[in-house]
Each structure stands twice: as structure tokens, then as C-alpha cells.
C-alpha positions in Angstrom: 0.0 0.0 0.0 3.1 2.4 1.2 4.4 1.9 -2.8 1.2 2.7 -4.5 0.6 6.1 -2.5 4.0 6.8 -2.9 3.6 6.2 -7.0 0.2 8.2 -7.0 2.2 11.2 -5.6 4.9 10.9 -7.6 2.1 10.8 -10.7 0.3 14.0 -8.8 3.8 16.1 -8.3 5.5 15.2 -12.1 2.6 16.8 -14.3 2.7 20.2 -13.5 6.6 19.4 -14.5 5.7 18.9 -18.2 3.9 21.7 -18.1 6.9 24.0 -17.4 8.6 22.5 -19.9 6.7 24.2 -23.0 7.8 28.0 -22.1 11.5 26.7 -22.3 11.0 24.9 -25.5 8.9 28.2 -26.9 12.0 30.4 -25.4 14.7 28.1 -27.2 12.7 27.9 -30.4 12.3 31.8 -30.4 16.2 32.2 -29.5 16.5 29.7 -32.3 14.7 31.5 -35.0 15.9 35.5 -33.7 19.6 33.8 -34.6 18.8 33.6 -38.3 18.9 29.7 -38.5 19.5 28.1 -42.1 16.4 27.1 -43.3 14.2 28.0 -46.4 11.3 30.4 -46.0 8.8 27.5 -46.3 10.6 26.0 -43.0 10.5 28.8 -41.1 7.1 29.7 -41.7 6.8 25.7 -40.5 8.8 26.5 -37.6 6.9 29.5 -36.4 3.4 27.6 -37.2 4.5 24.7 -34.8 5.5 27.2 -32.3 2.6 29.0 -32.4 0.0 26.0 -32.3 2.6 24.5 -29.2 1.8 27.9 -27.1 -1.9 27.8 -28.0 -2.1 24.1 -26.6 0.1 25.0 -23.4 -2.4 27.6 -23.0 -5.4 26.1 -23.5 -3.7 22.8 -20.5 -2.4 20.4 -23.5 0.5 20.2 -22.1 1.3 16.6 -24.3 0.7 18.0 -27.5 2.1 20.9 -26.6 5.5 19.4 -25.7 4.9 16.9 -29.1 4.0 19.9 -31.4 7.2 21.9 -29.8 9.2 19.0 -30.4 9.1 18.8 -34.5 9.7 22.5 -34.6 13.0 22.0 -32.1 14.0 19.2 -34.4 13.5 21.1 -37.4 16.1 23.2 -36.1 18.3 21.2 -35.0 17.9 21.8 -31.2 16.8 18.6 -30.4 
């Protein structure tokens, strides 16, 4: 019984930790694309369409598909 409440809090306490994870990837990914990376225009507009959808689902408590949709602009990139 001891493990299982200690897994449920564990459960409980990690997913407000994904959750901060999306402003850092939105910060790297706007440091990213303010350097001037070497991509073609089409990419960058990709880039910056990820980015955006990725804030709109952190905002709207996505935090998943906010961290997946962040994640294929990173890699695009090359941050990942």
C-alpha cells in the first residue's frame, strides 16, 4: 500500500513538471529562429506555425501535444 501512494504522488507532483517545460522549449525555439537559423522560408514559416499551435495548446492545459507539437519544430532546427 506504502508503494502505490508513494507512485500516485509521484504521478500527482511530475505533471505540472511537463507543463513548465513548453515556455522553455517556446524560449529556445524563439532564440533559435531571432539567430537567423539556415532554413528556407517554407521551413521557417513551419517552424513558427509549430511554435505557435505548441503555445496555443500550453495555453489552452495540453500540455502533451504541446511538448509533441514543440518538439518537430525543435527538431526542425536542430535543437533537439
Amino acid at each position: 500500500m506504502k508503494h502505490l501512494t508513494l507512485a500516485a504522488a509521484f504521478c500527482l507532483f511530475a505533471a505540472p513538471a511537463f507543463a513548465h517545460q513548453c515556455p522553455t522549449d517556446i524560449a529556445a525555439i524563439d532564440a533559435a529562429l531571432a539567430a537567423g537559423p539556415d532554413l528556407s522560408e517554407e521551413q521557417i514559416t513551419q517552424v513558427e506555425t509549430w511554435r505557435d499551435e505548441g503555445a496555443a495548446l500550453h495555453d489552452a492545459g495540453d500540455h502533451d501535444a504541446s511538448v509533441a507539437t514543440l518538439a518537430q519544430a525543435k527538431e526542425l532546427l536542430g535543437l533537439n
